[in-house]
RODO-410426 format. One line per 3 residues: their letters; for each residue x, y, z of N, C-alpha, C. Coordinates in steps of 0.2 Angstrom, whole numbers, plus 5000, padded with zeros to 4 digits. Example, Ala and Ser with C-alpha at 12.3 -4.5 7.8 and 13.67 -1.06 7.14 Angstrom:
// residues 2
as = 5066/4972/5039/5062/4978/5039/5066/4984/5039; 5064/4989/5035/5068/4995/5036/5064/5000/5039
//
This chain:
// residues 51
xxx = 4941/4897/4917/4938/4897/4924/4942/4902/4928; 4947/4904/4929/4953/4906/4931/4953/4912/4929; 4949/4917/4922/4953/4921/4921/4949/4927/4925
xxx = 4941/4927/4927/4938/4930/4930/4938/4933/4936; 4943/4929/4941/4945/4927/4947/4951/4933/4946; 4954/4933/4941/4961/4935/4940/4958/4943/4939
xxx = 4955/4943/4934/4955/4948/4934/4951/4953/4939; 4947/4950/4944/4944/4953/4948/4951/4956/4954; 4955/4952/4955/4960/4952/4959/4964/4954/4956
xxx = 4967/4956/4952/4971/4963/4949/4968/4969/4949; 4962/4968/4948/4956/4974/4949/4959/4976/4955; 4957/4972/4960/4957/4975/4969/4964/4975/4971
xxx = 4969/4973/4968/4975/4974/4970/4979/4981/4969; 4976/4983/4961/4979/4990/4959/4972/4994/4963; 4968/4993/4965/4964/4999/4967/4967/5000/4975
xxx = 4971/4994/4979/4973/4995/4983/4980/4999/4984; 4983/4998/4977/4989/5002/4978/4990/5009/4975; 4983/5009/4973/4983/5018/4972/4980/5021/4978
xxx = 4976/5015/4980/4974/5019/4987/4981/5020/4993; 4984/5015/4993/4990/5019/4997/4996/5023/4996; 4995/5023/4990/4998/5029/4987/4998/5037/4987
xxx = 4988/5038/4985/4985/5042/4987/4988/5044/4997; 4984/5041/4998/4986/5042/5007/4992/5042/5006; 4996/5041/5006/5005/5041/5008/5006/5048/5004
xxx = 5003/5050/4998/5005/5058/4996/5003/5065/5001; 4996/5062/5003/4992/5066/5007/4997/5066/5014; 4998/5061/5016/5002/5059/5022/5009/5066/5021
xxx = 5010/5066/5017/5019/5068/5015/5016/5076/5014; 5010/5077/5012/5007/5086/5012/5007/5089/5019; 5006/5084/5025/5003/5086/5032/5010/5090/5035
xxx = 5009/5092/5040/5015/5093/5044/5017/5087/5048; 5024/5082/5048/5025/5079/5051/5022/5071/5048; 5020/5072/5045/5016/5066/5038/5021/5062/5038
xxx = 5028/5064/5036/5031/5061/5032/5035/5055/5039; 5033/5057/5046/5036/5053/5049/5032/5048/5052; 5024/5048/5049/5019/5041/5049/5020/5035/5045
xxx = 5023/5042/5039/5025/5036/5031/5029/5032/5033; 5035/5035/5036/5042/5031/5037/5041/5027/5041; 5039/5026/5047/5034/5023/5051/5030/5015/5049
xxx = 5026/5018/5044/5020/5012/5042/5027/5007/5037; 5032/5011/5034/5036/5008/5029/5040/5005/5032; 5042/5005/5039/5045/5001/5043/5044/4995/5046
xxx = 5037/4997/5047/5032/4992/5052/5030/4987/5046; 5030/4989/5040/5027/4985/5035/5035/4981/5034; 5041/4982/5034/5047/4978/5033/5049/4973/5035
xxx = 5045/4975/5044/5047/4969/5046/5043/4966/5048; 5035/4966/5047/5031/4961/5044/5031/4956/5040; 5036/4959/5036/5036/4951/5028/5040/4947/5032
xxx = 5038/4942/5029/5044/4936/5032/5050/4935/5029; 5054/4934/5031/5062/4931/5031/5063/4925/5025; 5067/4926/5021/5067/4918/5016/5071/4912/5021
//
């Protein structure tokens, strides 16, 4: 029942992480790129919650 679900969502989870991957390299080519990167990776930090 479960494994279709799964693997749909593994699917979409790694196509997400090569898509920000992809962007985050593109980002790092630009001039000045690298300080959106450091930026988004900041912003994304302290978004997670706290244990």
């Amino acid at each position: 029942m479960w494994g279709p679900f799964l693997g749909f969502a593994g699917t979409a989870s790694l196509r997400l992480i090569w898509s920000a991957a992809a962007i985050g390299i593109w980002l790092m080519s630009r001039p000045g790129g690298w300080a959106v990167v450091v930026v988004a990776i900041l912003v994304g930090l302290k978004l997670v919650p706290e244990p």
